[in-house]
C-alpha positions in Angstrom: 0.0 0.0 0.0 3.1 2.7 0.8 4.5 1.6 -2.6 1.5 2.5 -4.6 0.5 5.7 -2.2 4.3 6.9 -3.3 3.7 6.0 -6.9 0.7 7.9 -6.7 1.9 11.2 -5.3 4.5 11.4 -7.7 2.4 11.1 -10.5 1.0 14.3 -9.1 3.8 16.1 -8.3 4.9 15.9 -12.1 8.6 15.2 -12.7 10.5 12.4 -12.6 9.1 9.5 -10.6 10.6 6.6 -9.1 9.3 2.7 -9.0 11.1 1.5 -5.6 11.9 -2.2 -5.1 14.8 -1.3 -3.5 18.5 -2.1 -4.7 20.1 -0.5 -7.8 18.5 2.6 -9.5 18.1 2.4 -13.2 17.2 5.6 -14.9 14.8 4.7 -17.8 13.7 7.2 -20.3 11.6 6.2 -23.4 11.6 8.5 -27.3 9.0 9.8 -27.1 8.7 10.2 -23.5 5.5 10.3 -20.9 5.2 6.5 -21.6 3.5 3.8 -19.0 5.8 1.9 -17.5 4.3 -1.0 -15.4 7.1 -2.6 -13.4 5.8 -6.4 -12.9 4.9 -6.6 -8.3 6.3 -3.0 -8.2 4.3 -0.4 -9.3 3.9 1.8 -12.2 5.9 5.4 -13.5 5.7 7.6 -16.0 9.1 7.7 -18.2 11.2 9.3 -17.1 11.3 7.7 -13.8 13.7 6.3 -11.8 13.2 2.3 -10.9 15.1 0.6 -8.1 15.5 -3.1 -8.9 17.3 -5.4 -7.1 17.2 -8.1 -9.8 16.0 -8.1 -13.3 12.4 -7.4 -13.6 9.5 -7.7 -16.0 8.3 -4.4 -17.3 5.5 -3.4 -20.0 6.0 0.0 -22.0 3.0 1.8 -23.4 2.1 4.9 -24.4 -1.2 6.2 -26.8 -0.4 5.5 -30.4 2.7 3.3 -30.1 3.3 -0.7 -29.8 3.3 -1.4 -26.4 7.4 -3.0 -25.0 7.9 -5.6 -23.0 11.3 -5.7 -21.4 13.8 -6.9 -18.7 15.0 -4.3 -16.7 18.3 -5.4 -15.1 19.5 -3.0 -12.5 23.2 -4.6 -13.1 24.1 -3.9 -16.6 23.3 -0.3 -16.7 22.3 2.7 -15.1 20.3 4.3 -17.9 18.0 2.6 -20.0 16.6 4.4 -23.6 13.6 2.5 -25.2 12.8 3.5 -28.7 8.7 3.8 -29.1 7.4 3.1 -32.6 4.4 4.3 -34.4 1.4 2.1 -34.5 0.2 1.0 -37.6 -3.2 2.3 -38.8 -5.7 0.4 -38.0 -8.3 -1.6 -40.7 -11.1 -0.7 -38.2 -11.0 2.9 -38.7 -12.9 4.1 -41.9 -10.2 7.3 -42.9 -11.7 7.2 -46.8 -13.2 10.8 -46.2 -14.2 13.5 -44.1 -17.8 14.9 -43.6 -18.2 17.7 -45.3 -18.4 20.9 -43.8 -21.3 23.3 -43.8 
């Protein structure tokens, strides 16, 4: 419950935010940023955050209009991770032939 109350007020607060498992701190930023990042058991941040990991972790990467990421994060390797978002593919659903017209 103190984990996600923390999460929480920094997502208020604005800023860089921090997941906290304890260990490590790994510094993850995505391009763009303001992405989800859901730390698997730890909480959640918007990038860029700060996580602390005291082993490798399973983390999902999402943000409005891009392919959601799935990735490790291990605290060991490095102290700055940079995930590259990519453009969603338009979708078949969505009929873009032609605009109303305007009157």
């Amino acid at each position: 419950m103190r984990l996600v109350f923390g999460v929480l007020a920094a997502a208020m607060l604005g800023g860089c935010q921090s997941v906290s498992i304890s260990g490590d701190k790994l510094r993850l930023q995505t391009d763009p940023p303001g992405a989800l990042v859901v730390v698997a058991g730890a909480g959640e941040c918007e990038t860029p955050c700060t996580i602390r990991l005291n082993e490798p972790q399973r983390a999902r990467i999402a943000k409005a209009g891009y392919v959601t990421r799935y990735v490790i994060l291990n605290p060991s390797r490095r102290k700055q991770v940079i995930v590259d978002l990519e453009l969603a593919a338009a979708s078949e659903d969505v009929d873009a032939v032609e605009l109303p017209a305007l009157e």
